[in-house]
Backbone as numpy.savetxt, mean C-alpha at the origin, in Angstrom:
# Nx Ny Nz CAx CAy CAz Cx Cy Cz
13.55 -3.69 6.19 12.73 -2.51 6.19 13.59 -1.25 6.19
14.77 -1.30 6.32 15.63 0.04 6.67 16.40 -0.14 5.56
16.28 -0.88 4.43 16.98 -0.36 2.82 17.14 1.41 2.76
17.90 1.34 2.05 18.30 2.54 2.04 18.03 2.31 0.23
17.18 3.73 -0.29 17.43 3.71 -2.25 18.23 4.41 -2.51
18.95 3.98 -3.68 20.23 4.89 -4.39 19.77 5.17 -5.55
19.45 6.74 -6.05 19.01 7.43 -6.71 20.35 8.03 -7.50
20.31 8.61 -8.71 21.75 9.52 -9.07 22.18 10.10 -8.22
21.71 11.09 -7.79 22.51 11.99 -6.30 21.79 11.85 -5.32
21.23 10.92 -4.30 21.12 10.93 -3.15 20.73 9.69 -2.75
20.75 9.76 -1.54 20.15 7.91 -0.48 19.51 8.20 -0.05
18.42 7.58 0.77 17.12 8.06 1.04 16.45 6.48 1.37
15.71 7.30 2.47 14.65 5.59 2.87 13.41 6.55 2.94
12.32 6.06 2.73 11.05 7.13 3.01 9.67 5.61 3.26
9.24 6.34 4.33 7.99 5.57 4.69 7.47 6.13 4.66
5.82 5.74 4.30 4.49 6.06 4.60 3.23 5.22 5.18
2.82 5.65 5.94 1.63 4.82 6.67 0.28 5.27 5.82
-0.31 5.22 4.78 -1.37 5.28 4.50 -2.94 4.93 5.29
-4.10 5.68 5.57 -5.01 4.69 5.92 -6.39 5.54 5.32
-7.12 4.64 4.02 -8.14 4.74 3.35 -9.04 4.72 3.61
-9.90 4.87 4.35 -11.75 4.78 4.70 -12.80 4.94 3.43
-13.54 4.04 3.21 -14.70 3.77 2.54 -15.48 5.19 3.02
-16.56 5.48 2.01 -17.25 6.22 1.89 -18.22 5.68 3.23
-18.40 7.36 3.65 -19.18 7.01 4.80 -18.93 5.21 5.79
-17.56 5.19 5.87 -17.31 3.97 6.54 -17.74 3.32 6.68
-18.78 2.43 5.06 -19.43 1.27 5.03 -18.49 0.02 4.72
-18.92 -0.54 5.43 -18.14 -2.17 5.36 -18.40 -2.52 4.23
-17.47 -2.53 2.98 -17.62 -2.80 1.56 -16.15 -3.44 1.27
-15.37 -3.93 2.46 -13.66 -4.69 1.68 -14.13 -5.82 2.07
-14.40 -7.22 1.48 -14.51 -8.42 1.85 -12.90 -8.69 1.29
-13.62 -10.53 1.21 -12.47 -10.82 1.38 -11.68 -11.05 -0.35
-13.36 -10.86 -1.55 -12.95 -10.60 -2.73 -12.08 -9.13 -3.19
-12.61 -8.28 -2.55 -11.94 -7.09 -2.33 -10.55 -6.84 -2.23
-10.45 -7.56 -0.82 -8.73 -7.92 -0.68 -8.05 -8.13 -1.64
-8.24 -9.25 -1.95 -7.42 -10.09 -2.74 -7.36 -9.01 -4.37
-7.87 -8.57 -4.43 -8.14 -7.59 -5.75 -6.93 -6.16 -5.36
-7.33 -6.12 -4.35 -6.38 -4.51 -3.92 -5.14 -4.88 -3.87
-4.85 -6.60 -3.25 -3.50 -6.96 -3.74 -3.45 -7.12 -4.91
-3.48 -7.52 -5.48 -3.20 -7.84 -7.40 -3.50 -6.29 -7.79
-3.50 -4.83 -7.74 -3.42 -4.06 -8.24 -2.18 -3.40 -7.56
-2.27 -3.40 -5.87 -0.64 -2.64 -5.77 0.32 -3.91 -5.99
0.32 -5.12 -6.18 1.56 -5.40 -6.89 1.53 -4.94 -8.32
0.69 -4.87 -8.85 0.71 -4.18 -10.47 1.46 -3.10 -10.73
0.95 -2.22 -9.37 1.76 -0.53 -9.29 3.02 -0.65 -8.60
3.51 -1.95 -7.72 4.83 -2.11 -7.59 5.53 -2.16 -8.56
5.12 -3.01 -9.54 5.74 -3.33 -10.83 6.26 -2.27 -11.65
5.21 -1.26 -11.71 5.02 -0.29 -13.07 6.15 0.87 -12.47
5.92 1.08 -10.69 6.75 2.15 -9.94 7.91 2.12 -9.47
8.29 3.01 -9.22 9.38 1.92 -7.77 8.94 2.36 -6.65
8.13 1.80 -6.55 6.83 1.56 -4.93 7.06 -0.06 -4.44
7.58 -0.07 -3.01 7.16 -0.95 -2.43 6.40 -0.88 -1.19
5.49 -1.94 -1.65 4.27 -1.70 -0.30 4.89 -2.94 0.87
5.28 -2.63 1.84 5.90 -3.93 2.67 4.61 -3.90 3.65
3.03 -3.66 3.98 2.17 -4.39 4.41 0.92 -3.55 3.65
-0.03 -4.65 3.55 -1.09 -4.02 3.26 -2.57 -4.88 4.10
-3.20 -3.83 5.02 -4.33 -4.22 5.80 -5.04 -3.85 5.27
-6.11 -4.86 5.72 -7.79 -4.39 5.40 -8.77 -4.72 6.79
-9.80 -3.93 6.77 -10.73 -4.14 7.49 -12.00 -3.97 6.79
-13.09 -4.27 7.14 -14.77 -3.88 6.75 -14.89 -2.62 6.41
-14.27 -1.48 6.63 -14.31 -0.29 6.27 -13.14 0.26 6.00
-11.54 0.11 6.07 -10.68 1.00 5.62 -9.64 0.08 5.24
-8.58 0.64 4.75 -7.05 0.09 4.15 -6.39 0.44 4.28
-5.14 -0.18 5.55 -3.96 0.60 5.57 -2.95 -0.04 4.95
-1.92 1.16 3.87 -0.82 0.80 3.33 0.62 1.27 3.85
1.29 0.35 4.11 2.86 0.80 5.00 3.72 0.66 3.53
3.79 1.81 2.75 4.70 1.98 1.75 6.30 2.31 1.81
């Protein structure tokens, strides 16, 4: 978790704690949901240089530790 990125001129580690809430915090992430929100941020891992090292869900929100 403490990689360090090497960019042309600089090093750098950067985290972010993301956390998403559903509209009006209706329980709408099952467990088809999940599995979908994974298969799109690995998609955007792919395409970025984003790594997501956890991704939660609950009945109403999504937290991403980028």
């Amino acid at each position: 978790m403490s990689e360090l990125i090497y960019k042309q001129h600089n090093v750098s580690t950067l985290l972010y704690h993301l956390v998403c809430p559903t509209k009006y915090r209706k329980a709408v992430v099952t467990p088809n949901v999940d599995e979908k929100l994974k298969e799109i941020c690995a998609a955007i891992s792919l395409r970025y240089e984003i790594e997501f090292l956890e991704i939660g869900t609950d009945s109403d929100h999504v937290h991403f530790f980028v």
